[in-house]
C-alpha positions in Angstrom: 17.3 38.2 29.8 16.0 38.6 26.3 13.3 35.6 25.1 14.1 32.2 25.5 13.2 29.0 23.0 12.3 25.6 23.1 13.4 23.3 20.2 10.6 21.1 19.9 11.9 16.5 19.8 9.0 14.6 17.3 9.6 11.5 15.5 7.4 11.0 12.5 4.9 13.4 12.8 4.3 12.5 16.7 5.1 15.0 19.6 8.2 13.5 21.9 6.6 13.7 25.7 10.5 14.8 26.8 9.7 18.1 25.1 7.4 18.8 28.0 10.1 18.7 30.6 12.2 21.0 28.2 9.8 23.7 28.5 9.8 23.0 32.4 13.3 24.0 32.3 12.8 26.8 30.3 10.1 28.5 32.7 12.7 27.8 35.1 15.0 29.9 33.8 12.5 33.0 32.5 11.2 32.9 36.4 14.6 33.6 37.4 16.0 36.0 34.4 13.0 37.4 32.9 11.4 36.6 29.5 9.5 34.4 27.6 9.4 31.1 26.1 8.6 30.2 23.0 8.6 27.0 21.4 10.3 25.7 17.5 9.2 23.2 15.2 10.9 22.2 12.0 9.6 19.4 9.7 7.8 19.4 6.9 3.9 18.6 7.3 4.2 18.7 10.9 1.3 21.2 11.9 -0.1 18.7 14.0 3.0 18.3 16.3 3.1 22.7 16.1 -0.8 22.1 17.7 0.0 19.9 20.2 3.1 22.3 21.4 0.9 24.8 21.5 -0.5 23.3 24.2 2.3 23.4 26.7 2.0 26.3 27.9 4.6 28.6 26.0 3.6 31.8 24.2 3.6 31.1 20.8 5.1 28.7 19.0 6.8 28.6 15.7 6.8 27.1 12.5 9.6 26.4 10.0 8.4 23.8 7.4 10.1 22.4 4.2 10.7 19.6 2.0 15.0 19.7 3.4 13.2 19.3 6.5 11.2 16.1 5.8 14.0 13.5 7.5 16.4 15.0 10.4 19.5 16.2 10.0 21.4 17.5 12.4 23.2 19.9 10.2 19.8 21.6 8.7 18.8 21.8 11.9 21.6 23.3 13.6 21.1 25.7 10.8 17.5 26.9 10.8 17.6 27.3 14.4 20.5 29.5 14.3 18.6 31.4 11.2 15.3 31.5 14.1 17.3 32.6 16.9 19.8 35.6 15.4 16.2 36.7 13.7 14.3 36.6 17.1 17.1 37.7 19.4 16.3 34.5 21.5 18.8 34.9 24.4 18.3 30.7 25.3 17.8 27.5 23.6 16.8 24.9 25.1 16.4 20.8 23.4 16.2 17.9 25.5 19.4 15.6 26.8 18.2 12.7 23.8 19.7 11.4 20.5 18.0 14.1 19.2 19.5 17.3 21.6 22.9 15.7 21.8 23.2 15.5 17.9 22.2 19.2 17.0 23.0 21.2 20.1 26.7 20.9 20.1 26.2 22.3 16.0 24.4 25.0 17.3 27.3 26.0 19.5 29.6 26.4 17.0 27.4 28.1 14.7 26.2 30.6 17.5 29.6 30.9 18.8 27.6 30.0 22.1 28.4 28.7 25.2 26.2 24.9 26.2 25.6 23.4 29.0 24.7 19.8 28.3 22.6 17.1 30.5 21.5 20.1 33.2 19.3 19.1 36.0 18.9 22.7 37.5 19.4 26.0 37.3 19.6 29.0 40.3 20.8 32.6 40.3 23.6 33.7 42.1 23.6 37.8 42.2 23.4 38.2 38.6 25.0 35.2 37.8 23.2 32.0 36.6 24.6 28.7 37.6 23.8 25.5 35.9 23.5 22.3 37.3 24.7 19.1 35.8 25.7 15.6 35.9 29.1 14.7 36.5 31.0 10.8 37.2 28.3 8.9 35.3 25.6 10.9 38.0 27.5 10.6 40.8 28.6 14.1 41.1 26.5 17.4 40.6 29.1 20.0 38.9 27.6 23.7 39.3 28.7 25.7 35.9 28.7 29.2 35.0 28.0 30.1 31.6 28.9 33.8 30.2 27.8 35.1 26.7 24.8 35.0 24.7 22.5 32.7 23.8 22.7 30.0 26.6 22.6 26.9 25.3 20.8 24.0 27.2 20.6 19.7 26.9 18.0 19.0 29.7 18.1 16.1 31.4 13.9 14.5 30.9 13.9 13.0 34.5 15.4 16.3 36.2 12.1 18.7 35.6 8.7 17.8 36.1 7.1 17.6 32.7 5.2 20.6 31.9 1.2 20.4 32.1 -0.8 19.9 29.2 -4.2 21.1 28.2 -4.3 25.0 28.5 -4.7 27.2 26.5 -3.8 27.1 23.1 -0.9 29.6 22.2 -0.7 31.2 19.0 1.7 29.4 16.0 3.4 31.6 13.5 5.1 30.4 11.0 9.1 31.5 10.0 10.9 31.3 6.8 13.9 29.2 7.4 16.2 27.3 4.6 18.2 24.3 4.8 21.9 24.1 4.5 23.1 20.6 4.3 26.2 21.2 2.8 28.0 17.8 1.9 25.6 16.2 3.6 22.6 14.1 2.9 20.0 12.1 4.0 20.6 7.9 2.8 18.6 6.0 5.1 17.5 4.9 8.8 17.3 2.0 10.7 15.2 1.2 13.8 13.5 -1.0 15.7 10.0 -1.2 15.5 7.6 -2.3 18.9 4.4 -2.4 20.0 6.1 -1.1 23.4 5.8 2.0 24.7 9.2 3.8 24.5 11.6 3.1 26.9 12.2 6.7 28.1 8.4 7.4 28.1 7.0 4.1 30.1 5.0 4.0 33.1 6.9 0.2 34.2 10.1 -0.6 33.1 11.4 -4.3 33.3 15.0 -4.4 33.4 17.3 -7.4 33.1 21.0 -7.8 33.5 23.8 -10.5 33.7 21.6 -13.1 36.3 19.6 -13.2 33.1 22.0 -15.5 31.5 21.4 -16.1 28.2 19.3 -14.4 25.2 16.9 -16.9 25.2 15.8 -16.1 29.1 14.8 -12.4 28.2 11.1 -14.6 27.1 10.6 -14.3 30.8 11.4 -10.6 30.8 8.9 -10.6 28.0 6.1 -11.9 29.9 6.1 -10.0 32.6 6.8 -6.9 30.9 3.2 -8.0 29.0 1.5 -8.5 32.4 2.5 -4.9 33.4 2.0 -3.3 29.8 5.6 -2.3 30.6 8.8 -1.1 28.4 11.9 -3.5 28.4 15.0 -2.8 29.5 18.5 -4.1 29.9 21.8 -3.2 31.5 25.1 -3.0 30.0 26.5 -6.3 30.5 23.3 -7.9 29.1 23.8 -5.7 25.7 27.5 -6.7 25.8 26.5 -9.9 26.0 24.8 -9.9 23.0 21.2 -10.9 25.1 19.7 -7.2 23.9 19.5 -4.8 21.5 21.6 -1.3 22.4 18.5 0.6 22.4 17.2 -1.3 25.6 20.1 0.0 27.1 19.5 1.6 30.8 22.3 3.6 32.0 24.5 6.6 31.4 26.0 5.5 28.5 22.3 3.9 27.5 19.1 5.8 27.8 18.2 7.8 31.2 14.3 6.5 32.7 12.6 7.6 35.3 9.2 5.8 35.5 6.6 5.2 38.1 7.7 1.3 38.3 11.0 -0.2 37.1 11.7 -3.3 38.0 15.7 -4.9 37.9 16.1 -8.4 37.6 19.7 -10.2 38.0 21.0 -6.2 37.7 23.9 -6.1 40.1 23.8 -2.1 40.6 27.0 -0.6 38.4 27.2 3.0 38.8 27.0 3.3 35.3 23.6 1.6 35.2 22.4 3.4 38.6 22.6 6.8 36.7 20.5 5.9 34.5 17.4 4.5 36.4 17.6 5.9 39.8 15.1 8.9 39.8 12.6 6.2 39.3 9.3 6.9 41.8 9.6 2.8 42.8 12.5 0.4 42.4 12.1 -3.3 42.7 15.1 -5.6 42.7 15.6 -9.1 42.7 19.0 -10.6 42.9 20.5 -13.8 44.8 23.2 -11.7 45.8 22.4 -9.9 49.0 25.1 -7.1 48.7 24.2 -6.6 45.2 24.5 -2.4 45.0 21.0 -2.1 43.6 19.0 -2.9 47.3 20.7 0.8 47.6 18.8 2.4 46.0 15.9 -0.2 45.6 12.5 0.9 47.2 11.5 -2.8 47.4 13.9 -5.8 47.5 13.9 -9.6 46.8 17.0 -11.7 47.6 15.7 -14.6 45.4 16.4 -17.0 42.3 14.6 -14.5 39.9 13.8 -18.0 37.6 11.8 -18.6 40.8 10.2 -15.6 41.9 10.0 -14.1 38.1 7.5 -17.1 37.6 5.2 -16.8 40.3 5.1 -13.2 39.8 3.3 -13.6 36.5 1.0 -16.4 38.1 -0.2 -14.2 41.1 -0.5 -11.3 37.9 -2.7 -13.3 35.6 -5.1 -14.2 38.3 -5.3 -10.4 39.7 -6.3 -10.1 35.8 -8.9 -12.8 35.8 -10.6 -11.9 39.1 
């Protein structure tokens, strides 16, 4: 297989730590088929993120830089990678499974009259063949896909690959001429949240919370103990739908896919559609007063408990541990 390249994820000039299990993926496949793997940054001032890429390991990285460039959009995107890859003869793109891969990829596709492959959590060679690996039945079913043409395209799934390591070497970056082609469309404006958090899909500890929270007001307890453990906050679906929490705390496969050291689920039930999200997590604790609840399935550690009880004396038994 000809080269293969890694579409770099950054968000205002910082370097998106799901990259690194993109480039996982991506030695995956040049270990089975042959080539390279080089890495793609767009942006515009971004040679910091192009440095700290250059550090994971791929040969060389790339970059395009321009004023279109400054704010993301998916149709400028879709473009200059297209421009990068017919230039290169890239025979594989790879982005990660996010906001950010789901958005552009699928663009790509049509522009590249390429077959994708979205949300893959392994690949393996068959013969010649390549078959893909991916989630199917909000992750309760592994579909294996074959994919013929040229370039692959790839959505990896972060929790699927073990992130790639940093600190090596530093490969060289070269910089490509690229233009942006945003056609009817234009940048206006974007809203988000801002938190002194870490990101959900990036935390060490997660604290989750679902309907046994019962009202908005009741997440201050999530809060706390989320502060104890320097922890990201999560919810499930029917806590969002409640109105309790925003959409982006939103743990499940129609929310954001986590797979931390720690994640903790409080009054969380255990629907499939929240299980996909959160179950290749290294520890699960639950706590629920329901002792068939789903989620002591898959829990490593479980608690049948009033969580307005046990929630409580966790944070005691924490702040003492703290102030030994």
């Amino acid at each position: 297989m000809a080269d293969i390249l890694v579409v770099v994820e950054h968000q205002e000039g910082v370097f998106k730590k799901n990259t690194l299990s993109v480039v996982s993926a991506a030695r995956t496949l040049a270990g089975l088929s042959g080539g390279e793997v080089d890495a793609l940054v767009l942006g515009d001032g971004v040679a910091a993120v192009a440095d700290v890429a250059a550090g994971t390991g791929v040969r060389k990285v790339l970059l395009g830089e321009g004023a279109a460039f400054a704010k993301y959009l998916a149709v400028t995107y879709a473009g200059a990678v297209a421009q990068v890859v017919k230039a290169k003869g890239y025979g594989a793109v790879f982005a990660p499974a996010s906001t950010f891969g789901k958005d552009f990829m699928p663009r790509l596709s049509g522009l590249l009259d390429a077959p994708l492959a979205s949300d893959i959590v392994g690949l393996e060679k068959d013969g010649d063949a390549l078959r893909v690996k991916r989630t199917m039945y909000a992750g309760n079913a592994i579909g294996t896909v074959e994919l013929v043409g040229s370039p692959l395209l790839f959505t990896v799934r972060q929790t699927a690959f073990d992130p790639a390591t940093m600190g090596g070497a530093k490969a060289p970056v070269e910089k490509v001429a690229v233009t942006a082609e945003a056609g009817g469309t234009a940048f206006v404006s974007r809203q988000e949240t801002k938190s002194e958090r870490p990101e959900l899909t990036e935390a060490r500890v997660i604290v989750s919370a679902g309907r046994g929270i019962k009202a908005q007001e009741n997440f201050k307890l999530v809060e706390e103990l989320a502060d104890q453990l320097n922890a990201a906050i999560g919810a499930s679906r029917a806590a969002v739908d409640a109105g309790w929490a925003p959409n982006d705390w939103q743990v499940g496969q129609t929310g954001k896919i986590v797979a931390p050291e720690l994640y903790i689920a409080l009054g969380i039930s255990g629907a499939l559609q929240h299980l996909a999200g959160m179950k290749d997590s290294k520890v699960i604790v639950a706590i629920n007063k329901d002792e068939e609840a789903p989620i002591f399935q898959v829990a490593d550690y479980g608690l049948v408990a009033d969580l307005f009880k046990a929630v409580p004396e966790m944070i005691t038994e924490l702040k003492k541990l703290k102030s030994a």
